[in-house]
MARTOR-13366 format. One record per residue (C-alpha): chain; y negated, x, z negated; residue in one letter. Coordinates in steps of 0.25 Angstrom, whole numbers, plus 5000, padded with zeros to 4 digits. Example, Ala and Ser with C-alpha at 12.3 -4.5 7.8 and 13.67 -1.06 7.14 Angstrom:
2
  chain  north  east    up  resn
      A   5018  5049  4969     A
      A   5004  5055  4971     S
***
This chain:
549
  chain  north  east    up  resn
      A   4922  5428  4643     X
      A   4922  5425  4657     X
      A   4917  5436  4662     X
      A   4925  5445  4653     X
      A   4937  5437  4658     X
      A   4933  5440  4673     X
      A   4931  5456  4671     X
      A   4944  5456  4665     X
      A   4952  5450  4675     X
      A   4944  5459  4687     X
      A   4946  5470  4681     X
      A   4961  5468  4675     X
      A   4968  5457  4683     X
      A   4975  5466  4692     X
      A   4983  5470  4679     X
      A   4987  5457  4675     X
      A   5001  5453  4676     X
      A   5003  5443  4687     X
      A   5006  5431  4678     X
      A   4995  5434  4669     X
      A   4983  5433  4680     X
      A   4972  5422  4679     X
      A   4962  5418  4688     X
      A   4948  5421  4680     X
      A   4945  5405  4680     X
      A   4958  5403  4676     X
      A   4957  5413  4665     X
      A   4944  5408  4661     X
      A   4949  5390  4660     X
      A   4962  5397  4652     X
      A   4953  5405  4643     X
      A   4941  5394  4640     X
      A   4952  5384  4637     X
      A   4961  5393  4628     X
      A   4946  5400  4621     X
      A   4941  5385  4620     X
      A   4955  5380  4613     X
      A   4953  5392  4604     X
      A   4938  5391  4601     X
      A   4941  5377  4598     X
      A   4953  5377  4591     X
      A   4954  5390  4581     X
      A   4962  5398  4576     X
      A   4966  5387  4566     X
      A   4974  5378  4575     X
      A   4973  5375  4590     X
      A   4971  5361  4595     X
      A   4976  5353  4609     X
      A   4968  5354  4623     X
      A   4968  5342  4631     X
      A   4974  5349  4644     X
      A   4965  5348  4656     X
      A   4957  5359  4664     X
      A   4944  5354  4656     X
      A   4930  5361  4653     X
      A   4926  5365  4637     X
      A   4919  5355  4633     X
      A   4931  5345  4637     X
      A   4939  5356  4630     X
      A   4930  5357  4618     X
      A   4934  5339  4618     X
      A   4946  5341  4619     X
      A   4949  5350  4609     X
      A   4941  5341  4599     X
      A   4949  5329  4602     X
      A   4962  5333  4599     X
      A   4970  5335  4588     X
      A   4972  5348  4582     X
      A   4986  5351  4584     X
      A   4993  5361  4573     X
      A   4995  5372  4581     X
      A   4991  5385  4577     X
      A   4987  5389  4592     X
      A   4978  5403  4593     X
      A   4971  5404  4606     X
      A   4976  5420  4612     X
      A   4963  5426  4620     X
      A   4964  5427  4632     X
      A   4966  5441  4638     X
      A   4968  5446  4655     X
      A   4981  5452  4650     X
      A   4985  5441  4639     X
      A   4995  5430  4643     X
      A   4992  5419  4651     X
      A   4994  5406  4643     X
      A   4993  5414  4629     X
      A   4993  5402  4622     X
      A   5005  5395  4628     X
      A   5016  5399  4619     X
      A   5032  5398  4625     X
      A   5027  5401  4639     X
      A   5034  5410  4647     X
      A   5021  5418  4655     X
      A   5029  5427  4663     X
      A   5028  5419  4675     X
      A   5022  5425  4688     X
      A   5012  5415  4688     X
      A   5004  5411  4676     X
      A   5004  5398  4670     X
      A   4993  5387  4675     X
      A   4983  5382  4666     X
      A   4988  5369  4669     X
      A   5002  5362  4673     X
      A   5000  5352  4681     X
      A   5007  5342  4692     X
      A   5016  5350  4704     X
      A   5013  5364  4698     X
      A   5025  5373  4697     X
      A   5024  5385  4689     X
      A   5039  5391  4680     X
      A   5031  5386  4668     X
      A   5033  5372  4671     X
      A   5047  5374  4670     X
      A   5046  5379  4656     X
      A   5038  5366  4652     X
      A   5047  5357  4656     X
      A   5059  5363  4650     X
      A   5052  5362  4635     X
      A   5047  5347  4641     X
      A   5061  5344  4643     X
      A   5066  5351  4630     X
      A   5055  5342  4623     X
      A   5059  5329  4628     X
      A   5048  5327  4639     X
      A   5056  5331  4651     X
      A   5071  5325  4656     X
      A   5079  5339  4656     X
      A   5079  5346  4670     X
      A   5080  5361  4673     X
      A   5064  5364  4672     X
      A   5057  5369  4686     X
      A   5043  5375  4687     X
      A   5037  5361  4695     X
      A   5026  5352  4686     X
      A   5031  5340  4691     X
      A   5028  5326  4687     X
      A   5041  5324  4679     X
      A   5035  5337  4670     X
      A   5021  5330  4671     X
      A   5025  5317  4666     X
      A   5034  5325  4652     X
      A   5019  5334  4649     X
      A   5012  5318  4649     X
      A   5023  5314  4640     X
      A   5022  5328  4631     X
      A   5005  5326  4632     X
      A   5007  5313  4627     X
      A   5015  5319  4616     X
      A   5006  5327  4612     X
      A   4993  5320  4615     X
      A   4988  5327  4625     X
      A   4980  5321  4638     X
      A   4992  5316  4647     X
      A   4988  5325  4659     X
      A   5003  5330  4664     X
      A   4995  5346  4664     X
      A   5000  5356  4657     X
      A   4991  5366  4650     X
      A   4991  5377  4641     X
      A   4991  5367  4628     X
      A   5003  5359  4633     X
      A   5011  5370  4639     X
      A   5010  5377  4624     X
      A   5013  5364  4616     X
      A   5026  5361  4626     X
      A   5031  5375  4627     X
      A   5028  5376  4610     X
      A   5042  5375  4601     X
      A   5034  5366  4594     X
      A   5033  5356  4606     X
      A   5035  5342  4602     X
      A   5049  5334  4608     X
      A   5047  5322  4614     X
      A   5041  5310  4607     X
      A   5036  5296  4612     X
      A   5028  5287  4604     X
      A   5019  5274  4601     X
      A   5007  5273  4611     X
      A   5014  5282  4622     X
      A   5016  5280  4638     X
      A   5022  5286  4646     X
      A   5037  5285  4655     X
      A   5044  5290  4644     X
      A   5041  5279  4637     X
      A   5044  5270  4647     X
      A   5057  5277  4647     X
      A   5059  5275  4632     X
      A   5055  5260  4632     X
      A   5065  5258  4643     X
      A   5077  5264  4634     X
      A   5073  5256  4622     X
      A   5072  5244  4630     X
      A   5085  5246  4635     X
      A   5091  5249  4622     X
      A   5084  5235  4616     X
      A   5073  5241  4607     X
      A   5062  5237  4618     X
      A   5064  5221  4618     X
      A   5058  5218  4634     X
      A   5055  5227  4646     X
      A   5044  5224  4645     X
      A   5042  5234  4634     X
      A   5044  5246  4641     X
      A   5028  5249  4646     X
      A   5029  5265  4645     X
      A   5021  5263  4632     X
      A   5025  5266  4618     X
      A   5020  5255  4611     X
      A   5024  5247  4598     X
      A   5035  5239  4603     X
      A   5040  5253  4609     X
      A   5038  5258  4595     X
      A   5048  5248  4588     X
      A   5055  5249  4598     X
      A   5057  5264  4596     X
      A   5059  5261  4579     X
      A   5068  5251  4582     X
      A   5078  5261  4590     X
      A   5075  5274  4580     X
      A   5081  5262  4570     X
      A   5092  5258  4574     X
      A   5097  5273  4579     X
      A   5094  5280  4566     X
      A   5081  5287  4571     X
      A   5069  5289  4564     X
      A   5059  5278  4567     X
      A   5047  5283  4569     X
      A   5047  5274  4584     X
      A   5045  5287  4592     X
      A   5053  5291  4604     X
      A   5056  5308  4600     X
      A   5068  5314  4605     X
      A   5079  5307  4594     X
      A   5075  5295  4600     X
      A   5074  5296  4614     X
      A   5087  5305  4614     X
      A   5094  5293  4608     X
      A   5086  5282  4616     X
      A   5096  5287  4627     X
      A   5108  5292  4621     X
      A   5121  5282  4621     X
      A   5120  5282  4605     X
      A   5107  5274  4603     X
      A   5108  5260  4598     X
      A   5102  5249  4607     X
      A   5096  5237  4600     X
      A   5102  5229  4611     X
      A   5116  5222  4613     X
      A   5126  5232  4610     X
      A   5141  5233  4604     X
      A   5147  5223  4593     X
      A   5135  5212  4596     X
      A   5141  5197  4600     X
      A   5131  5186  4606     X
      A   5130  5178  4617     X
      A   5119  5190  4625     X
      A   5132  5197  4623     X
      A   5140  5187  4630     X
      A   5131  5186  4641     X
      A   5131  5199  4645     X
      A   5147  5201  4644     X
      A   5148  5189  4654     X
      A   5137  5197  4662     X
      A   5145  5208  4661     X
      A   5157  5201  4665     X
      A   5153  5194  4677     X
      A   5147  5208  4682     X
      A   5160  5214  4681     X
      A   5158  5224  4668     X
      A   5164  5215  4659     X
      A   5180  5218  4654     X
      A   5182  5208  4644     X
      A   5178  5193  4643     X
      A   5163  5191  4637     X
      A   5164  5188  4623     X
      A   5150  5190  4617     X
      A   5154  5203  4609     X
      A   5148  5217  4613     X
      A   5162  5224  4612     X
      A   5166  5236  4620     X
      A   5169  5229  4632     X
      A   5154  5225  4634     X
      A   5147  5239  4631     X
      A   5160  5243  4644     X
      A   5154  5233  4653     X
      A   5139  5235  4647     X
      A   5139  5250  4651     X
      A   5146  5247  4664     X
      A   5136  5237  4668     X
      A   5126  5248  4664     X
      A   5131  5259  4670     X
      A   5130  5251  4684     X
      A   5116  5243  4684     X
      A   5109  5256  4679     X
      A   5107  5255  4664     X
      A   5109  5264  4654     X
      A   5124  5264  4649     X
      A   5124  5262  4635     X
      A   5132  5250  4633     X
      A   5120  5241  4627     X
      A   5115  5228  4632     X
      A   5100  5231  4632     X
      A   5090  5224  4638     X
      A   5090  5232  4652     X
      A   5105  5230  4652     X
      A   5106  5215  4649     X
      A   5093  5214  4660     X
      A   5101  5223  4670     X
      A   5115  5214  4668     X
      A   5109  5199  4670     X
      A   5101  5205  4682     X
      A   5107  5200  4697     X
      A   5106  5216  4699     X
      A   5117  5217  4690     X
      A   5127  5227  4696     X
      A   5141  5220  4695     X
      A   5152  5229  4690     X
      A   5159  5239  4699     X
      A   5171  5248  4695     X
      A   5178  5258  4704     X
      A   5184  5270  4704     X
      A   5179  5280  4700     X
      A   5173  5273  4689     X
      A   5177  5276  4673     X
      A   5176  5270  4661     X
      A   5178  5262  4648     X
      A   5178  5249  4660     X
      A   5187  5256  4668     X
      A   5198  5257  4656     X
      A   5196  5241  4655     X
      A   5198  5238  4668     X
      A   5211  5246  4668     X
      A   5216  5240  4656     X
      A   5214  5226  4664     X
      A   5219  5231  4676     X
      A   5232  5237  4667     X
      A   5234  5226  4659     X
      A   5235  5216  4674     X
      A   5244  5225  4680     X
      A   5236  5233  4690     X
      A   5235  5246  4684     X
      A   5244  5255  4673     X
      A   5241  5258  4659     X
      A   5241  5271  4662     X
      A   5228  5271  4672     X
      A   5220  5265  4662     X
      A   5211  5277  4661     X
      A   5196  5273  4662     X
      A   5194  5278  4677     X
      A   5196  5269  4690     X
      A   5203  5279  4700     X
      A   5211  5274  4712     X
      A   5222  5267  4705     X
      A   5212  5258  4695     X
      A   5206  5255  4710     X
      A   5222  5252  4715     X
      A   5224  5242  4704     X
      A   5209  5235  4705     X
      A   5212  5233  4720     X
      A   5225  5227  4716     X
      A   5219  5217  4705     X
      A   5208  5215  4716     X
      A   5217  5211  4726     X
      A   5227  5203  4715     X
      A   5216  5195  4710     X
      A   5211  5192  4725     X
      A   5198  5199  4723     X
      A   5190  5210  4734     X
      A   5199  5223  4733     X
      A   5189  5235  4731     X
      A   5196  5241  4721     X
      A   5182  5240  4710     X
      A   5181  5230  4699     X
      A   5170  5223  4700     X
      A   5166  5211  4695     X
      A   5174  5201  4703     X
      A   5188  5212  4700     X
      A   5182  5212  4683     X
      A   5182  5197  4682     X
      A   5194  5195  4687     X
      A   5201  5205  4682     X
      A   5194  5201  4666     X
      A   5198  5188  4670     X
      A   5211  5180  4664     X
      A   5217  5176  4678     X
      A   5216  5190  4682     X
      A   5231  5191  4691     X
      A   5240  5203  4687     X
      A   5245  5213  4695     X
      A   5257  5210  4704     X
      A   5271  5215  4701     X
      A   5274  5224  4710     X
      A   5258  5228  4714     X
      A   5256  5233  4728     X
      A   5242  5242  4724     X
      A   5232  5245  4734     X
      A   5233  5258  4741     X
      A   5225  5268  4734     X
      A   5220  5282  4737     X
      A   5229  5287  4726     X
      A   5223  5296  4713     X
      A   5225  5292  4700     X
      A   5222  5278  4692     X
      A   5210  5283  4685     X
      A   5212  5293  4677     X
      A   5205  5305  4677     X
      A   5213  5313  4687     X
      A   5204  5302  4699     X
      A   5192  5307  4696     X
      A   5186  5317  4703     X
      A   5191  5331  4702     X
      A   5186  5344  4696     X
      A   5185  5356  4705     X
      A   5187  5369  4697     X
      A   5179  5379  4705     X
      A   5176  5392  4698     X
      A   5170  5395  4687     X
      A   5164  5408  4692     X
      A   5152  5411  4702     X
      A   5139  5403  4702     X
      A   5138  5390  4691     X
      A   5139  5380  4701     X
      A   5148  5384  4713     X
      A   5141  5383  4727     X
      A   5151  5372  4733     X
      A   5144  5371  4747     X
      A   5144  5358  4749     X
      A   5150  5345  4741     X
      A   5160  5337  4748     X
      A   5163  5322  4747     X
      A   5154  5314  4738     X
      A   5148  5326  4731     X
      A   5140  5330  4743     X
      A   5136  5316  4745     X
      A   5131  5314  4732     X
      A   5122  5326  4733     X
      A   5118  5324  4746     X
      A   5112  5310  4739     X
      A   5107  5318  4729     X
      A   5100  5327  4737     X
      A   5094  5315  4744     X
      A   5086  5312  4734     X
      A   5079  5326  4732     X
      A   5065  5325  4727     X
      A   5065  5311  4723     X
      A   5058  5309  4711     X
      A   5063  5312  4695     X
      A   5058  5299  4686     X
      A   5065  5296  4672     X
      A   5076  5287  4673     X
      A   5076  5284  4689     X
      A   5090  5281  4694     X
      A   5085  5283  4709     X
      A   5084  5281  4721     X
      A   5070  5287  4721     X
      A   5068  5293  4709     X
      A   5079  5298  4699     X
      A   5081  5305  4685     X
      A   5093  5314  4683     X
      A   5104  5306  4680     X
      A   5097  5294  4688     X
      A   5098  5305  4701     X
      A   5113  5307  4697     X
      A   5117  5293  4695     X
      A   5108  5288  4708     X
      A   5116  5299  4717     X
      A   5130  5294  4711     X
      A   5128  5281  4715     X
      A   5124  5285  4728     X
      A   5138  5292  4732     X
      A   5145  5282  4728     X
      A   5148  5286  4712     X
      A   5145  5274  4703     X
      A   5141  5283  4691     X
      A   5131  5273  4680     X
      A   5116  5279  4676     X
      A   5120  5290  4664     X
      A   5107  5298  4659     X
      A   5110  5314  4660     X
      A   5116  5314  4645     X
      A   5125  5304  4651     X
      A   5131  5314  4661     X
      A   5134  5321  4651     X
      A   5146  5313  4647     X
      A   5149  5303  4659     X
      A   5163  5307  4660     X
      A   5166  5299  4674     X
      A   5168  5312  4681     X
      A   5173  5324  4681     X
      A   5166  5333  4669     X
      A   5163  5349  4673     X
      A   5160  5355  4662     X
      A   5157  5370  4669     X
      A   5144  5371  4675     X
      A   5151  5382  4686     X
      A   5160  5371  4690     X
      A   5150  5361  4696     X
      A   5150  5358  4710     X
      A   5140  5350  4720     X
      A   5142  5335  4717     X
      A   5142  5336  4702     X
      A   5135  5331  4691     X
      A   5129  5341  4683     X
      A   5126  5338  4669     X
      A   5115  5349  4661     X
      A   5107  5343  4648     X
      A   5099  5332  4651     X
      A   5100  5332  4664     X
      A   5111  5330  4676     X
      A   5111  5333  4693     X
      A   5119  5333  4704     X
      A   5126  5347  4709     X
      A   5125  5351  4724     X
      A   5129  5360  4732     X
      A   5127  5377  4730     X
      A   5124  5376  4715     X
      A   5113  5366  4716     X
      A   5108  5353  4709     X
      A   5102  5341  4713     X
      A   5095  5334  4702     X
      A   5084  5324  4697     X
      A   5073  5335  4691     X
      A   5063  5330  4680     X
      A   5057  5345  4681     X
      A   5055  5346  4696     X
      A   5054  5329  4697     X
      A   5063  5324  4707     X
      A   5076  5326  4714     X
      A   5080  5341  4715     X
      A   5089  5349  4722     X
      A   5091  5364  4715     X
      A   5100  5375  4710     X
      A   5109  5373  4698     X
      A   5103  5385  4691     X
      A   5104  5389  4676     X
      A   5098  5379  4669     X
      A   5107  5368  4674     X
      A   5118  5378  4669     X
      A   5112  5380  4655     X
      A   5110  5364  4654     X
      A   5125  5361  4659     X
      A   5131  5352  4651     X
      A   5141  5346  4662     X
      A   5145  5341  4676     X
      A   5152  5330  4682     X
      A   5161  5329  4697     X
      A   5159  5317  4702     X
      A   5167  5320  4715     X
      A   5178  5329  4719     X
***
């Protein structure tokens, strides 16, 4: 066979299409592999290869220590003019250079992109706009799939696990007992936050039996199946805003309630007097405490929340303007009922005028005049000695706009809906170019699930960090949460973005910048990116948000 194979490609290779040429020793590993599977296998039904460059007789092993799967695979023969993979169904082969035997670590070839676009379709990889790099965030997603499907955990890719991924009858992803990994990591974290795992000291990255009640327990109490398995139900509804904690939550009444109102309260997050009941008031100041010592908002007194609250980091409560809210509307009312601010102003967004009356309470009340309710400015103003307003009030100097309502938020420009999808603006001005100018500063920092920066980020993480840097005081939201943050100005055509906005596309969210461009935490290239806003971010649009002017 190798010498037929040889006289062939002297003779004919001239006449090969580009993308079809093989080197004769490449020619000859693909060919002994593929005839080796199909010796050993049969016609009756094909069976897994461990995924290695290996000799035949560590072929021959492994093909007589696996499974048999219950594929029907028939092994093509391989021809000079036949395809290159002929075995790899639902990949594209018209690329100029032909697929490598093997994927590995920092290749790049336009198949890659293919693969992680199932990979993230499948569950295994955070949703991105796919690129042609191997990286380590695509490595780590084929570990995770290998372990899925019990194959040696290796990070290659070969022509067994590019067929099975690419196949329609690829498997979503599922984790389960005796796995290890991050991603299990990941999951213990969120059912230890939501009170299914008892202690942090539970969350090892292995899937073990505690993990596994666990995993029952939550399935239980949501209305799943229980069969303690992590598949695609249940990890969309471990971070959804419907799923049902086993923790402290709304309607309870105990003293570890009461505690942690007069927590709340002494932090400044806190609008009514602790009474012990977990009533609206307390899932308000809950999610505001959240939302500004980095926890998820949800509202529920899990363990990482009631560990973040008694902790002597605790950020104390901060409202300004700019801020909106459920809080903000209380706060009003208070303010309104005192005096210091109409009826009519009670809107649920702190513009200049709710900034005017605090600075008047503040100054009432003989407290520091900032014109943000802090904690100081909340007691008082919750408190029974709280002064009124004078008569005849003589209200700070203000930089005008209106008390809060919708009309002081940042404005919507209209350009036109014509030309490119995302006008080339030159430059931003103001606070926009500031916050990509951060943005950018943070080019190729690492991606890693989760991180909120400064070294390393995730999508949302990378928004948020940037946010915070310019001086916008926007909580942690995951990229389903920018779906629906409501706090600024909504665009809902893609052709009206500008450079400074918040662009939302399924799964995934970035900042804008200048000439049609994006700048972005990539899973699929692995760090901090800088690119052009190009289709697929067109296709996957779902919204953006203007932050500035």
């Amino acid at each position: 066979m190798d010498l037929y194979i040889n006289q062939k490609q002297q003779t004919n290779q001239s006449q090969w299409p580009a993308r079809q040429r093989l080197a004769p020793k490449r020619w000859q590993r693909l060919g002994i592999m593929l005839l080796a599977a199909g010796l050993l296998a049969g016609c009756g039904g094909g069976q897994q290869v461990e995924e290695t460059e290996t000799t035949i007789p560590q072929l021959v092993l492994a093909e007589e220590t696996l499974e048999p799967t219950q594929s029907n695979e028939t092994v093509m023969a391989l021809t000079p003019d036949g395809p290159i993979l002929p075995s790899v169904d639902g990949v594209e082969a018209d690329y100029s250079d032909p697929i490598p035997d093997y994927l590995r670590l920092g290749m790049r070839h336009p198949v890659v992109a293919q693969l992680q676009e199932k990979l993230m379709k499948l569950g295994f990889m955070d949703t991105d706009e796919p690129t042609d790099l191997y990286g380590e965030v695509t490595m780590n997603a084929i570990k995770i799939y290998q372990r899925q499907n019990k194959l040696a955990q290796d990070g290659v890719v070969g022509p067994y696990t590019l067929k099975a991924i690419l196949s329609p009858e690829a498997k979503y992803y599922a984790a389960q007992k005796d796995d290890d990994g991050d991603d299990i990591f990941r999951i213990q974290t969120r059912l230890y936050e939501l009170g299914y795992l008892a202690t942090e000291d539970q969350v090892t990255g292995h899937y073990g039996d505690r993990t596994e009640e666990a995993v029952i327990k939550m399935q239980d109490v949501n209305n799943l199946e229980k069969d303690g398995k992590v598949g695609r139900k249940t990890l969309n509804l471990l971070y959804s805003e419907e799923v049902k904690p086993n923790l402290l939550s709304f309607g309870e009444n105990s003293d570890v309630v009461m505690a942690a109102q007069e927590r709340l309260k002494l932090l400044g997050y806190m609008t009514s007097e602790p009474d012990g009941n977990y009533g609206n008031d307390t899932v308000m100041a809950v999610k505001l405490f959240q939302s500004r010592n980095d926890q998820i908002v949800d509202g529920y007194l899990g363990p990482s929340t009631r560990l973040a609250l008694n902790s002597q980091e605790a950020v104390p409560n901060g409202l300004s303007i700019g801020d909106s809210g459920d809080s903000i509307s209380r706060i009003q009312e208070m303010l309104s009922k005192l005096g210091y601010l109409s009826s009519a102003n009670i809107t649920g967004y702190y513009g200049s005028v709710t900034e005017s009356a605090v600075k008047l309470f503040q100054q009432t009340n003989n407290l520091s005049v900032d014109g943000s309710v802090g904690a100081q400015t909340m007691t008082r103003l919750t408190s029974n000695d709280a002064k009124k307003a004078p008569v005849t009030p003589r209200r700070p100097s203000s930089s005008g706009g209106s008390s809060g309502g919708s009309s002081s938020r940042p404005a919507q420009n209209n350009p036109s809906s014509g030309g490119t999808p995302v006008p080339n603006t030159g430059s931003a001005s103001g606070s926009a170019s500031a916050l990509i100018s951060v943005a950018k500063s943070k080019l190729g920092s690492p991606y890693v699930w989760g991180a909120k920066g400064p070294s390393s980020f995730d999508c949302s993480g990378f928004v948020y960090w940037c946010l915070n840097q310019v001086g916008v005081r926007q909580s942690y939201i995951t990229s389903s949460g920018w779906r629906s943050v409501g706090k600024y100005t909504k665009i809902s055509s893609y052709s009206n973005l500008q450079a400074g906005d918040i662009i939302v596309v399924s799964g995934h969210v970035g900042i804008v910048a200048e000439g049609g461009t994006v700048v972005d935490a990539s899973s699929s290239s692995g760090k901090v990116v800088h690119r052009s806003l190009g289709s697929w971010w067109q296709r996957n649009f779902i919204c953006g948000w203007r932050i500035f002017g």
